[in-house]
PLY file of the C-alpha trace (Angstrom):
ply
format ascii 1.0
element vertex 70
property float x
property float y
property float z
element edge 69
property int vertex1
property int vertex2
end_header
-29.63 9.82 -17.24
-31.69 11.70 -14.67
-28.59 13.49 -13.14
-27.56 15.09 -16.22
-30.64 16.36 -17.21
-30.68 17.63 -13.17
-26.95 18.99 -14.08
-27.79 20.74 -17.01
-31.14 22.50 -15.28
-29.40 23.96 -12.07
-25.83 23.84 -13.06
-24.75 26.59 -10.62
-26.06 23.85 -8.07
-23.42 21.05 -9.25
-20.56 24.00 -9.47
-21.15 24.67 -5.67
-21.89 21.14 -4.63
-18.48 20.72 -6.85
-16.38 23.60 -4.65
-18.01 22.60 -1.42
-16.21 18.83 -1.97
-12.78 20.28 -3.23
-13.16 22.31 0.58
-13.90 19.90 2.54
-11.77 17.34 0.89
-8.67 19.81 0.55
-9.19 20.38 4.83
-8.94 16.67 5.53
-6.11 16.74 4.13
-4.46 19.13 5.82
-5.91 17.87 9.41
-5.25 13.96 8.89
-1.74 13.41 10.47
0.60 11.46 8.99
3.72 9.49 10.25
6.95 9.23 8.06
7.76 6.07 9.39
5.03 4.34 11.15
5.81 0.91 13.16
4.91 -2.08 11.50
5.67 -5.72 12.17
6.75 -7.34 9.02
6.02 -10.61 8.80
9.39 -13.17 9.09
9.81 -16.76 7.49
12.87 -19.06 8.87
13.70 -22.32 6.98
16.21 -24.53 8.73
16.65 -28.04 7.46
19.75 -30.48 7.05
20.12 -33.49 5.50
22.27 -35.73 7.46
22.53 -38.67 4.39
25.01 -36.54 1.99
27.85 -35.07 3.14
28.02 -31.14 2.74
30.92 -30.69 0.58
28.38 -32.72 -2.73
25.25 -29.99 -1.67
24.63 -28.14 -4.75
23.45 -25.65 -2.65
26.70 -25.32 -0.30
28.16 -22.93 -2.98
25.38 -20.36 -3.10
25.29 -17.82 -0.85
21.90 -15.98 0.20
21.16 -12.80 1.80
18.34 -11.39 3.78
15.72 -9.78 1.83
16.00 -6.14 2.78
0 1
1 2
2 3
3 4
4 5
5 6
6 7
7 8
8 9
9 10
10 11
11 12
12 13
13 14
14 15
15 16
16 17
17 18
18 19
19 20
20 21
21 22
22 23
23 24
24 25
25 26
26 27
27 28
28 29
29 30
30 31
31 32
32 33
33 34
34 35
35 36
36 37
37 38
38 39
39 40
40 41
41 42
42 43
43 44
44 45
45 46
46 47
47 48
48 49
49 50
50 51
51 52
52 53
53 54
54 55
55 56
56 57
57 58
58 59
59 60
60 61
61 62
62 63
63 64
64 65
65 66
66 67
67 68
68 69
């Protein structure tokens, strides 16, 4: 409660404190670089199993088909 009462006694303070951060803020903006498409190493999880006891024609699987996830 004590920064409003602050607020409302120097408010000219708070406008320019206010306009000083939208400055400075607004300039790091502008000077942080950025990179359209930066290089990163997504992470890649490979499954392989068989089962030798059924033959692969009965798989209920065998008929589905499955595609990468990109």
């Amino acid at each position: 409660m004590w920064i409003v009462r602050l607020a409302l006694r120097r408010a000219y303070t708070f406008v320019v404190l206010a306009v000083l951060i939208f400055i400075v803020g607004s300039l790091s903006i502008l000077r942080t670089p950025t990179d359209i498409f930066p290089n990163i190493d997504i992470p890649v999880v490979s499954i392989v199993w068989s089962l030798t006891a059924f033959p692969r024609r009965t798989w209920p699987i065998a008929s589905r088909r499955t595609t990468s996830a990109r």
